[in-house]
C-alpha positions in Angstrom: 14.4 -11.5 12.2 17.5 -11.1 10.6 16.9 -9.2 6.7 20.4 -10.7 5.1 20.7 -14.3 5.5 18.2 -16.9 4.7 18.6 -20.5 6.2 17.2 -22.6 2.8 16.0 -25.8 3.0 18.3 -27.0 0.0 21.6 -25.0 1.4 24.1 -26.4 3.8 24.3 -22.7 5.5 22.8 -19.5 5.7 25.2 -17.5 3.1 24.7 -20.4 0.4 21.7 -17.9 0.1 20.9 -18.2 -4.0 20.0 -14.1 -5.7 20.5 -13.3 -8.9 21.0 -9.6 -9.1 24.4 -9.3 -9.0 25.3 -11.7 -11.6 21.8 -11.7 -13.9 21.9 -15.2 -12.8 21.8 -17.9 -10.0 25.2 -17.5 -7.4 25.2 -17.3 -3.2 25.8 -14.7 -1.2 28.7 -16.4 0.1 30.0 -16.2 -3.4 29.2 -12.9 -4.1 32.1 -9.9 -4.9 29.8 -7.3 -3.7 28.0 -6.0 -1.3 24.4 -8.1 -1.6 21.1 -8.5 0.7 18.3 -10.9 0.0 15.1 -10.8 1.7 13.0 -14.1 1.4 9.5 -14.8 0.6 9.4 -16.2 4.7 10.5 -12.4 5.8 8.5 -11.1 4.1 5.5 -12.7 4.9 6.3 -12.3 8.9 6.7 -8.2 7.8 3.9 -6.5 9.5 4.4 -2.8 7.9 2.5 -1.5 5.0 4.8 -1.6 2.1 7.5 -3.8 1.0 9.9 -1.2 1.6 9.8 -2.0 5.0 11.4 -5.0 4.8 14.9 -3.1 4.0 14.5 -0.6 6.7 17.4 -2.4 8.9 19.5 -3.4 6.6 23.0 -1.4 6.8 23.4 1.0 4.7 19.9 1.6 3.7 17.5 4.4 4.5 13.6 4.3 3.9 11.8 8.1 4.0 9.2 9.5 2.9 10.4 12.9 1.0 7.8 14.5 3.0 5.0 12.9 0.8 3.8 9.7 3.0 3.0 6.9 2.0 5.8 7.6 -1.2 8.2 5.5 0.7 11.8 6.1 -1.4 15.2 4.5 -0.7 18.6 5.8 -0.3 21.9 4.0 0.1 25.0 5.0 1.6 23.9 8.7 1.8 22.8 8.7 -2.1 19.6 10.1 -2.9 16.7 7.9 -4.4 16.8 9.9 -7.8 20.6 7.4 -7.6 19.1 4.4 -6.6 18.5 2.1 -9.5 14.2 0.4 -8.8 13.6 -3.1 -11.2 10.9 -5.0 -11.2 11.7 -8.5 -12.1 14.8 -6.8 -14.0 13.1 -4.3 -15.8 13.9 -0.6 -14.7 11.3 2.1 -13.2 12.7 5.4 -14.8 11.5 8.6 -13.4 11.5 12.2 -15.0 11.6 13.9 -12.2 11.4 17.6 -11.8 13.6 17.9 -8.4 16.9 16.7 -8.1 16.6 14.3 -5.2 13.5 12.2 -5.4 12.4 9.2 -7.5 9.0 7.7 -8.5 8.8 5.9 -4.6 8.4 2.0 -4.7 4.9 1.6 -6.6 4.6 -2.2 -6.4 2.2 -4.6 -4.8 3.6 -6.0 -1.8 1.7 -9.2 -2.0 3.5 -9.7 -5.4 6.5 -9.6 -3.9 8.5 -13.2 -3.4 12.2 -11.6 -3.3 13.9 -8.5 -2.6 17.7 -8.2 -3.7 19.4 -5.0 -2.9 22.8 -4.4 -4.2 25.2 -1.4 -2.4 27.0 0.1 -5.3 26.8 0.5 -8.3 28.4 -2.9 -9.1 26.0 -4.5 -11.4 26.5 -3.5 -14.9 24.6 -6.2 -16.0 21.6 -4.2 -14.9 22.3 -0.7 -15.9 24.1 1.8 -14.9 21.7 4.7 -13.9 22.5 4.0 -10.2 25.7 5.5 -8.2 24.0 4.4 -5.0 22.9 0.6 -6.0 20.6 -1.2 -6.9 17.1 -2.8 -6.1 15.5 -5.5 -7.7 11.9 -6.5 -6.4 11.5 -10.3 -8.2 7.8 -11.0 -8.2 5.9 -14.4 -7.6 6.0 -16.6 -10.5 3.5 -19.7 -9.0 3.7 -22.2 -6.4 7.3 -23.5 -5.6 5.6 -26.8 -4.9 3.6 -27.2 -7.6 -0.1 -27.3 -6.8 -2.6 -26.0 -8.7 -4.2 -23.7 -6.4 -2.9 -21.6 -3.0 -3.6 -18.2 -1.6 -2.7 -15.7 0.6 -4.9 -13.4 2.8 -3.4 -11.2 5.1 -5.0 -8.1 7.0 -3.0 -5.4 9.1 -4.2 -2.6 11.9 -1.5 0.4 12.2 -2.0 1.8 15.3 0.3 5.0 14.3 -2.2 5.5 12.4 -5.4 4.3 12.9 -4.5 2.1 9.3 -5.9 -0.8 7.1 -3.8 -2.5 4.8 -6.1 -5.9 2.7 -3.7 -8.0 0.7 -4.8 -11.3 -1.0 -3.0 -13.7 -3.8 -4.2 -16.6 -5.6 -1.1 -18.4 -7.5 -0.5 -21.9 -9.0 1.1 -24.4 -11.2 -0.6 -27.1 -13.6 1.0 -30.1 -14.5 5.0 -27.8 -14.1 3.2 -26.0 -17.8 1.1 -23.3 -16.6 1.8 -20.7 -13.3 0.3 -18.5 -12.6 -0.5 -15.4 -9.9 -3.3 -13.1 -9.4 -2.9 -10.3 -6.4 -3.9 -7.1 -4.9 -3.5 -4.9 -2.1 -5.5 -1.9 -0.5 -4.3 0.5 2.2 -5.8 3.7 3.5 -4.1 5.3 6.4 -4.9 8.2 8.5 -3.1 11.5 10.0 0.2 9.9 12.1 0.4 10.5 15.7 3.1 11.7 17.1 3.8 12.5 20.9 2.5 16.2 20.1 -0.3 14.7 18.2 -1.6 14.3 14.8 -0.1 15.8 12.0 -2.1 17.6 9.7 -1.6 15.9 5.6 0.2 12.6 6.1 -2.7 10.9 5.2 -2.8 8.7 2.3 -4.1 5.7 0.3 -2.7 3.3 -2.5 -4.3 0.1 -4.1 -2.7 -2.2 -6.5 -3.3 -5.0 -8.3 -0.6 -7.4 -9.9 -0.6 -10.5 -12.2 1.9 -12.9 -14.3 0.8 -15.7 -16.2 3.7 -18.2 -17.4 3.6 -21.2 -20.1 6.5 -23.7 -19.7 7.0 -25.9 -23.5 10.1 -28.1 -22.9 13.4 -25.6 -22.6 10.8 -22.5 -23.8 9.4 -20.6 -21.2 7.0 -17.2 -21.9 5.2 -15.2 -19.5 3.3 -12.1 -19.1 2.9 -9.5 -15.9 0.3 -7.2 -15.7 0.9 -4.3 -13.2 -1.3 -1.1 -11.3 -0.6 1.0 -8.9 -1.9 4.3 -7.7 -1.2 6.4 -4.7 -2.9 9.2 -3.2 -0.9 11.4 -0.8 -0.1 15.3 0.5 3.1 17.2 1.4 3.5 17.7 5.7 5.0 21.2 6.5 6.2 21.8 9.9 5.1 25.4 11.8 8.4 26.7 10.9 8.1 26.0 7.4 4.5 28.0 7.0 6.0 30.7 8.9 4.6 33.8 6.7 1.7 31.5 4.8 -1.9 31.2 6.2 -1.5 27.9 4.0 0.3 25.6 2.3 -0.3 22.2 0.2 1.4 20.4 -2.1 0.1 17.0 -3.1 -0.2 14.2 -5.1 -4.0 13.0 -5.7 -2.6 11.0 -8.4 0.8 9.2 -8.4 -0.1 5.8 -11.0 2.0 3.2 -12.5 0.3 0.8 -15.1 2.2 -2.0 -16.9 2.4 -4.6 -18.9 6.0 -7.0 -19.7 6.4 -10.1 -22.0 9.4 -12.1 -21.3 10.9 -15.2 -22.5 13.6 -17.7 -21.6 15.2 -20.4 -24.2 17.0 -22.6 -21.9 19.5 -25.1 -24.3 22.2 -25.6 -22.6 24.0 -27.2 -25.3 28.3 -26.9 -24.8 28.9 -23.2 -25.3 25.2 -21.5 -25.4 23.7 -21.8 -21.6 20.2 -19.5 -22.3 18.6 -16.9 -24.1 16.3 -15.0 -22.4 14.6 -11.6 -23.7 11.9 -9.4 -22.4 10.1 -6.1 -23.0 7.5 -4.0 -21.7 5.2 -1.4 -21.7 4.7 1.4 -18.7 2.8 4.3 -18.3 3.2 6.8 -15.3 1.2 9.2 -14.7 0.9 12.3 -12.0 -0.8 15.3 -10.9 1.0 17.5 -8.8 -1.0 20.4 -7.2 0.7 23.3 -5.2 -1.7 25.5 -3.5 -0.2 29.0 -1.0 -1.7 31.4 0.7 0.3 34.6 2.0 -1.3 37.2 4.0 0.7 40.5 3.0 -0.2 40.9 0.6 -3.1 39.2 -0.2 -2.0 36.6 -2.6 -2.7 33.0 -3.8 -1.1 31.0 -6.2 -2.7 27.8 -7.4 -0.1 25.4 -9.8 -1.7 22.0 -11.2 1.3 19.6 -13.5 -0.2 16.7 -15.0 2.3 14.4 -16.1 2.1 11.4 -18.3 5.2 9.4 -19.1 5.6 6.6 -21.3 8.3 4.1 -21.0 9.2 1.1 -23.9 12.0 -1.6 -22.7 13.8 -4.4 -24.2 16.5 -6.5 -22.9 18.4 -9.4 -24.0 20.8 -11.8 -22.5 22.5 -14.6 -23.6 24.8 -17.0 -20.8 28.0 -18.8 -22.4 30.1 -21.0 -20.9 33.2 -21.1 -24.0 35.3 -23.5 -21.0 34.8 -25.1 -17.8 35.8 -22.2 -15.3 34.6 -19.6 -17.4 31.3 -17.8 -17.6 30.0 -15.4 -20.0 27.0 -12.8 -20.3 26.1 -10.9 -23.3 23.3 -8.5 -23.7 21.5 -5.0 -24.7 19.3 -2.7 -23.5 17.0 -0.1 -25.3 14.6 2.2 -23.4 12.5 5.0 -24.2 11.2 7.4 -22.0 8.7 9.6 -23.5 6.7 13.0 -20.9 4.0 15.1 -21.9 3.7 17.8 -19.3 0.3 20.0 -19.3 0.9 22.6 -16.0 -1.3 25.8 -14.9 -0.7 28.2 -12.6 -3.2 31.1 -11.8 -1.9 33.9 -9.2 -4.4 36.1 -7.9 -2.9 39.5 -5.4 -5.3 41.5 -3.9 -3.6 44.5 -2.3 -5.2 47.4 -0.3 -4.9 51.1 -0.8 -1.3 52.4 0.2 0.7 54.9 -0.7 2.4 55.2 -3.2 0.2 52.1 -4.8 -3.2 52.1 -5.4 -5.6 49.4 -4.7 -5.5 47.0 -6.7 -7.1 43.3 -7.2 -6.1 41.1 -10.5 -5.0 37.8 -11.3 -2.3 35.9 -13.6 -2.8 33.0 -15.4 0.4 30.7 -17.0 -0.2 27.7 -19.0 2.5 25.7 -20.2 2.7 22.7 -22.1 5.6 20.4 -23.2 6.8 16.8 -24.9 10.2 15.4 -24.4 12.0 12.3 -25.4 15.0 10.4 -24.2 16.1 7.1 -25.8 19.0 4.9 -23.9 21.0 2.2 -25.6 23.5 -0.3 -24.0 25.8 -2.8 -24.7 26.9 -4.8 -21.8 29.1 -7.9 -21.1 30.5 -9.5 -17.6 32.6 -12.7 -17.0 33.5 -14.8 -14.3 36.3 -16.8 -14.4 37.2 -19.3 -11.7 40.8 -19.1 -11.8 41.1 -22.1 -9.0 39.1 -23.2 -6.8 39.5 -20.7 -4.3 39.9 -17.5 -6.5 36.9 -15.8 -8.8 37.8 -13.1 -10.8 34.8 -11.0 -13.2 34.9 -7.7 -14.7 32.0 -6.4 -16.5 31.6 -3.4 -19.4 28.9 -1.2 -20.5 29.0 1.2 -23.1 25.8 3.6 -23.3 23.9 5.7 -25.6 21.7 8.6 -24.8 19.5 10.8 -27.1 17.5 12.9 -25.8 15.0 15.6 -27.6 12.6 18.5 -27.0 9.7 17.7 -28.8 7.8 20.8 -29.0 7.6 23.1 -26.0 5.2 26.7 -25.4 4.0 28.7 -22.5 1.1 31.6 -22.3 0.5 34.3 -20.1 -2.6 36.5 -19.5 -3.7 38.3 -16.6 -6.7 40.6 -15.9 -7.6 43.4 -13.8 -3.8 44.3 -13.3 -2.9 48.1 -12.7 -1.4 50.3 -14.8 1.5 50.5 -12.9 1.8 46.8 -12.5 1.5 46.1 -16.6 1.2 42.6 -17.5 1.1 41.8 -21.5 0.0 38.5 -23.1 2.7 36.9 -24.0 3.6 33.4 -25.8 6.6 31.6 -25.8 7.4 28.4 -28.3 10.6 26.1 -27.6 12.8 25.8 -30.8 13.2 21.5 -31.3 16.2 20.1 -30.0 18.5 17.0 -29.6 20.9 16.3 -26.8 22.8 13.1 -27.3 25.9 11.5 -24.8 27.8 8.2 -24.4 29.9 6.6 -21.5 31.5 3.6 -20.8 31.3 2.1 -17.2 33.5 -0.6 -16.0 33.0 -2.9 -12.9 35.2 -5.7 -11.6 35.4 -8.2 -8.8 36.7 -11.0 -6.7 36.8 -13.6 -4.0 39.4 -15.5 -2.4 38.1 -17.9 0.0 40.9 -18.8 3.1 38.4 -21.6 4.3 35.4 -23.3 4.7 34.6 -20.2 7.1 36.5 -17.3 5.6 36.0 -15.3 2.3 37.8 -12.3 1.1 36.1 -10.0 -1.4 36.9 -7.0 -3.0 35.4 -5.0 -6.1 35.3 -1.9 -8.1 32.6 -0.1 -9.8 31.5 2.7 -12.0 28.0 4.6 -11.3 26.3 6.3 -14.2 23.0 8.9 -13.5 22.3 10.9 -16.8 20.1 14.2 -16.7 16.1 13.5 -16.6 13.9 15.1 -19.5 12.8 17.2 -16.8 16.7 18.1 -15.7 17.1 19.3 -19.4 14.4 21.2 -20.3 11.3 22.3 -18.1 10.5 25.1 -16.7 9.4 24.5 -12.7 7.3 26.9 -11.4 6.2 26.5 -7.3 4.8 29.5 -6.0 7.1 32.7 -6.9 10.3 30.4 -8.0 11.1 29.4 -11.1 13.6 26.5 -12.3 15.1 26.4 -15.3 16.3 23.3 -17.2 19.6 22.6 -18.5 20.2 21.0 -21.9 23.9 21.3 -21.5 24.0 19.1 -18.3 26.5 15.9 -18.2 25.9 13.1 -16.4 26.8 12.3 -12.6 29.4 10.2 -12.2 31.2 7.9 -9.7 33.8 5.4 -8.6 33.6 3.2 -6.2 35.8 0.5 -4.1 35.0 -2.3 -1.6 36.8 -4.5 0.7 35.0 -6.4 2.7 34.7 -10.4 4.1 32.2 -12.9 5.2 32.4 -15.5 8.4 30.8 -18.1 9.8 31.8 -21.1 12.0 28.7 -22.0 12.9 28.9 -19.7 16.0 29.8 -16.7 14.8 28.4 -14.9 11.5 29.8 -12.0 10.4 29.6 -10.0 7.1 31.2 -6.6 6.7 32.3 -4.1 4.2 34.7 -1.0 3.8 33.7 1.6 1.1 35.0 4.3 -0.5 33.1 6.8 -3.7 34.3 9.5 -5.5 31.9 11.2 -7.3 31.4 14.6 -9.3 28.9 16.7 -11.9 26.3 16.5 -9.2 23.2 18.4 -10.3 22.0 20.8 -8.6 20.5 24.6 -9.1 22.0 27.4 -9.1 20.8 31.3 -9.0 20.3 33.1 -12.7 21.9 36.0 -13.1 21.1 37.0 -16.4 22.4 33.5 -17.5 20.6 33.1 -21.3 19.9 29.4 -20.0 17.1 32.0 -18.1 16.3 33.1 -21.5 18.6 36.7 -20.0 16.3 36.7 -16.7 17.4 37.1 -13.0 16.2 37.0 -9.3 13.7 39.7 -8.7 11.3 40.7 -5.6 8.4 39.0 -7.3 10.4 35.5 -8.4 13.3 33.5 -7.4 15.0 32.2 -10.8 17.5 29.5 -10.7 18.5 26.7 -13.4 19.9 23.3 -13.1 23.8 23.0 -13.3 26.5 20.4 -12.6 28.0 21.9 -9.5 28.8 19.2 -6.7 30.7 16.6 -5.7 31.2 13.8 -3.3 33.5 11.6 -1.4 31.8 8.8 0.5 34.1 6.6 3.2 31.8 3.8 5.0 32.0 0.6 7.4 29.0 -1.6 7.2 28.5 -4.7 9.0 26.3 -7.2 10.4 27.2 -9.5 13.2 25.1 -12.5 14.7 26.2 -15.0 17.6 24.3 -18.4 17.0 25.7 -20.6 19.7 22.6 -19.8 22.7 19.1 -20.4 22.7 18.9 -16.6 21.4 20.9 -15.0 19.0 22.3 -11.6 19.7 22.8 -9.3 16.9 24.5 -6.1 15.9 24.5 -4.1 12.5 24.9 -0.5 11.0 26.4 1.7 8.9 29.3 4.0 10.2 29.9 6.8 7.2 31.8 9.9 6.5 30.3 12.0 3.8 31.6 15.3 2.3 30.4 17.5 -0.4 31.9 20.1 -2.4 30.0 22.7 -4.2 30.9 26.3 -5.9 30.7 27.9 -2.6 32.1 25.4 0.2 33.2 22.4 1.2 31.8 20.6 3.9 31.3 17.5 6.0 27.9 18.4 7.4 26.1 16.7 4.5 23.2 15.4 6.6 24.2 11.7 7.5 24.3 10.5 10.6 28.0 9.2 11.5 26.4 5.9 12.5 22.8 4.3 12.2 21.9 0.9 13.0 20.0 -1.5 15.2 21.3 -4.3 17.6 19.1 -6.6 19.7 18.3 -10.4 19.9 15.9 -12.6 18.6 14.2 -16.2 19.3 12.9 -18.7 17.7 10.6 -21.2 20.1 9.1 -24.4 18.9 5.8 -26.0 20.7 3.4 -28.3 19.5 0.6 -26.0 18.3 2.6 -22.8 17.6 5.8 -21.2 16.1 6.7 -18.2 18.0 9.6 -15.7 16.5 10.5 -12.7 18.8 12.8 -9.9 18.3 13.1 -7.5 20.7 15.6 -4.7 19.3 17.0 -1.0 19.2 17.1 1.4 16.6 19.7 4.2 17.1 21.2 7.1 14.7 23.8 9.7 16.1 23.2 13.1 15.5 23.6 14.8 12.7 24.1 18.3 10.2 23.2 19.9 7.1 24.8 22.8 5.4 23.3 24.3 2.4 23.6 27.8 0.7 21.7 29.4 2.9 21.2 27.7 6.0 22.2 24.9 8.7 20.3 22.3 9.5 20.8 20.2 12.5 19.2 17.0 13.6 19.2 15.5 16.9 20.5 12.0 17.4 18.1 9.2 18.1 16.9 6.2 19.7 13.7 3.9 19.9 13.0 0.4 21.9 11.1 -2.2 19.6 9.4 -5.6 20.5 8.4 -7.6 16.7 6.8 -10.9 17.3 4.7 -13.8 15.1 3.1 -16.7 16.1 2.2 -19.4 13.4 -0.1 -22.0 14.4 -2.1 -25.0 11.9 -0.8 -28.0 10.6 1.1 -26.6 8.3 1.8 -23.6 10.3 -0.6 -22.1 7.4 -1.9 -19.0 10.2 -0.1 -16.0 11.7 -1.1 -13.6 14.1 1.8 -10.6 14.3 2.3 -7.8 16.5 4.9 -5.2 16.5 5.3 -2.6 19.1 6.9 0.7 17.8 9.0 3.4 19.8 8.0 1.7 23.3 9.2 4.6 25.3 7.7 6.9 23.4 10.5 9.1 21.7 9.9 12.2 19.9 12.1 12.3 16.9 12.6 13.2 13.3 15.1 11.3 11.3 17.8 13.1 9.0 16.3 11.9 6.0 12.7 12.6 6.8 11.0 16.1 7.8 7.6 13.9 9.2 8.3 14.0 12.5 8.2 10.1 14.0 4.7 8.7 15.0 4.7 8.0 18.8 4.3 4.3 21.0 1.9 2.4 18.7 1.2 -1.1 18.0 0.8 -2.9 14.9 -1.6 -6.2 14.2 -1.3 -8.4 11.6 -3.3 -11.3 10.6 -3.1 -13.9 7.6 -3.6 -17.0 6.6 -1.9 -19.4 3.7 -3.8 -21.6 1.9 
């Protein structure tokens, strides 16, 4: 099942593929200066996992993991982490305040909602926004029915044997008389412990449900619709033996992870001589989170317990408008204005309990730290691209974005009591109140492209982009506290910054199809933490026995060099296929430089797939590998080193009815029965399982 080219009905070949990511508007694959993957509404349905996410898992150059949390399935590309991976939903951006310096939000979407997925490597589209150095993904969501009809559905059930899962989806979705669409959905999903070839594993449970819905009213060239959006996950941290060594326990989880939104957007199609559209939208997002971090340590007796409740509310507007001042030339001009506002309400209580010993007495007392905090962060963009068909062999565009960033501490304080504490252990109430503050920055990215097509079979490209990731609220100015370490926010950070250059080429004769791309980033101002030592960003404080202090600082950099490609043979009754992802990666921080930055030198899949036709039934097989080489980690204080990896897969559907309207799936995972643990994941692999799928289209 191949996840990049699309045979469409209306399309003379499988690369006339038609997204609209990389150019906020309709152009092929084949066409394309970047570095673009579409997955259809047809893959998508035939996808047996439970998220959407799972759709890009092959693709070259992507990673899916998740963090540790499961079930908060993120995405990396080319060795960036998620936190540099740019999520929209129908174009509108899923920011994420994060308190680490690696993670994002996770894809919370309904995958029943889901018609298209476009993925972009790089951060090439400037159209969309430049918080992304990795590239970008768009998730476009079903509008109404493609042919029409009033009234369809979708029911589809799935049985994950890895763990003992159900995932319910359903959709209802129409279109009345080509003036009203419409499309109601929802999906449910609770999944046990995974088992692995040493057995279950204790916390990777979880459960999400979601519902979706967009309502659209067409009125000659004016078209308005509305989406309506939820979706909440419910998932726990998995720690390995080695990580509780010294801890009777350890949990960290998420019992609440929600998005909720609501978006308005509208399209003025004229088309008159110069002035193509005008489209605009906005919208309205709330996400909210309770993080809970419980630890237990024998000697001595303590406990800490932290609860962070979140709440972060996001305002977006965008607006485009397509010229066309000549015949050869196109033109996009737009803004962007979003405002991210946290509130952050976190406790911690530590109770010790320590038995008599000389020279300290017994003692038993607990500490109690309350914190709360409101931040701000407004973006504003300007942003412009053109694409000029210089002949008819030869495209040339170059886009521009300049950006604005304010952001501001709104008001900020923490308390501390204790009770019971010793004498010689003397703990005073104390109360500390954040001054107000405004933080403000500005950038301009570039990108710029082109294509020079040989042939009918042949296509050159080559492009050149800027990535742009500026601090979070939480980057700037929170105080982290997980167990006995403390991280301090920065409000002196800049933002993370990269270049980035692509050759690459697309083939096809019919026999062969090829698509392939050489990559090369530069990046710097990496954040990171580093250790306080007395720095007065730690308000004077330093490491002690009792806490490990550190603060966020622009420290690292990068230098990426990649091959991707994907290679099919079309000429026998299977097609054989290869594709991966060969990179180099090294990083550079204040203390070394290395290449061990955890990416495996190559990772990819090859196998072949069929297609047979009967008279009842539809049957598409893959039967495929999965491999990554090994692979190494260096950090400040230790190496980490992951074994290379393979796994045997067998993926099949059968659709049967009249109109081919019923599908049974089944997908057989890790057939020999590997143990493994990817280099982007610390959940150890779940073992040989099978995976059932049933739906039916109506």
């Amino acid at each position: 099942m191949s996840t990049h080219y699309v045979l469409a009905a209306e399309h003379s070949h499988q690369q006339d593929t038609i997204v609209v990511t990389a150019a906020r508007g309709e152009q092929s694959i084949w066409d394309s200066s970047v570095s673009v993957v579409a997955i259809n509404s047809e893959e998508i349905r035939e996808n047996n996992g439970d998220s959407i996410i799972e759709t890009l898992r092959d693709v070259p150059g992507v990673e899916i993991s998740d963090n540790a949390l499961a079930g908060r399935k993120q995405i990396m590309i080319r060795g960036e982490a998620p936190s540099r991976v740019l999520i929209l939903i129908d174009g509108q951006e899923v920011s994420y305040h994060r308190s680490g310096h690696g993670s994002s939000a996770g894809i919370l979407i309904d995958m029943e909602s889901v018609e298209r997925v476009e993925v972009i490597k790089g951060p090439y589209s400037v159209l969309y926004g430049s918080q992304a150095i990795g590239g970008v993904v768009n998730f476009i969501t079903r509008k109404g029915s493609n042919s029409n009809k009033p009234f369809n559905g979708h029911v589809k059930f799935i049985y994950d044997g890895a763990t003992d899962g159900l995932t319910e989806m359903a959709s209802v979705y129409g279109s009345i008389d080509h003036i009203f669409d419409y499309r109601i959905s929802g999906t449910y999903s609770e999944q046990d412990e995974r088992k692995t070839p040493e057995g279950r594993l204790d916390n990777t449970d979880f459960n999400n449900n979601t519902l979706s819905a967009w309502f659209g009213l067409n009125l000659d060239k004016h078209k308005i619709s509305l989406s309506l959006d939820r979706y909440k996950l419910d998932t726990q941290t998995y720690a390995s033996q080695d990580q509780l060594d010294g801890m009777d326990s350890f949990l960290v989880s998420l019992p609440k992870l929600q998005r909720e939104k609501v978006g308005l957007f509208y399209d003025y199609k004229i088309d008159d001589n110069v002035i193509k559209n005008i489209h605009i939208d906005g919208y309205y997002q709330i996400l909210k989170r309770t993080f809970v971090n419980d630890i237990h340590v024998p000697s001595p007796d303590m406990k800490t317990h932290t609860q962070t409740d979140d709440k972060q509310k996001t305002k977006g507007i965008n607006f485009q408008v397509d010229l066309q001042p000549i015949e050869r030339i196109k033109l996009i001009l737009g803004a962007q204005y979003l405002q991210d506002t946290v509130t952050q309400i976190s406790n911690k209580t530590l109770d010790m309990y320590m038995e008599s010993e000389t020279p300290l007495p017994m003692f038993n007392y607990s500490r109690y730290t309350n914190s709360n905090n409101s931040w701000k962060q407004n973006h504003f963009s300007l942003f412009a691209q053109n694409d000029w068909a210089i002949t008819k062999r030869l495209n040339w565009n170059i886009g521009l974005r300049q950006y604005w960033v304010k952001s501001k501490l709104e008001s900020g304080s923490k308390n501390e009591t204790c009770s019971n504490r010793p004498a010689i252990l003397s703990c005073k109430p104390s109360t500390q109140v954040d001054k107000s503050r405004s933080d403000s920055g500005e950038t301009v990215v570039v990108s710029t492209g082109a294509t020079y097509q040989t042939s009918d079979e042949l296509i050159l490209r080559a492009s050149f982009g800027q990535g742009y990731v500026y601090p979070t609220l939480s980057h700037l100015y929170a105080i982290t506290n997980a167990h006995l370490q403390e991280t301090y926010g920065n409000p002196d950070l800049e933002a993370e910054k990269s270049n980035n250059y692509e050759l690459g080429f697309r083939f096809n004769n019919n026999s062969w199809l090829i698509d392939t791309s050489i990559y090369y980033s530069i990046a710097k101002n990496y954040i990171d933490n580093i250790e306080c030592a007395g720095s007065a960003i730690c308000n004077g404080l330093s490491s002690s026995k009792d806490t490990f202090r550190a603060y966020y600082y622009n420290v690292n950099k990068a230098k990426t060099y990649g091959l991707e490609f994907e290679i099919e043979y079309l000429d026998w009754d299977v097609t054989p296929y290869f594709k991966g992802n060969v990179i180099r990666r090294q990083f550079e921080t204040a203390k070394y430089k290395t290449f061990d930055s955890g990416n495996p030198l190559f990772s990819g899949s090859f196998g072949i797939k069929h297609t047979a036709y009967f008279n009842q039934v539809d049957l598409n097989s893959n039967l495929f590998m999965r491999v990554a080489t090994d692979a190494t980690k260096k950090s400040d204080s230790n190496t980490y080193h992951y074994a290379g990896w393979s796994t045997v897969n067998l993926s099949m559907v059968a659709s049967f009815g009249d109109k081919r309207q019923y599908q049974i799936g089944l997908d057989l995972n890790n057939i020999l029965n590997k143990k493994y643990t990817t280099a982007y994941e610390s959940i150890p692999a779940a073992k040989f399982n099978a995976v059932i799928a049933t739906s039916m289209s109506f």
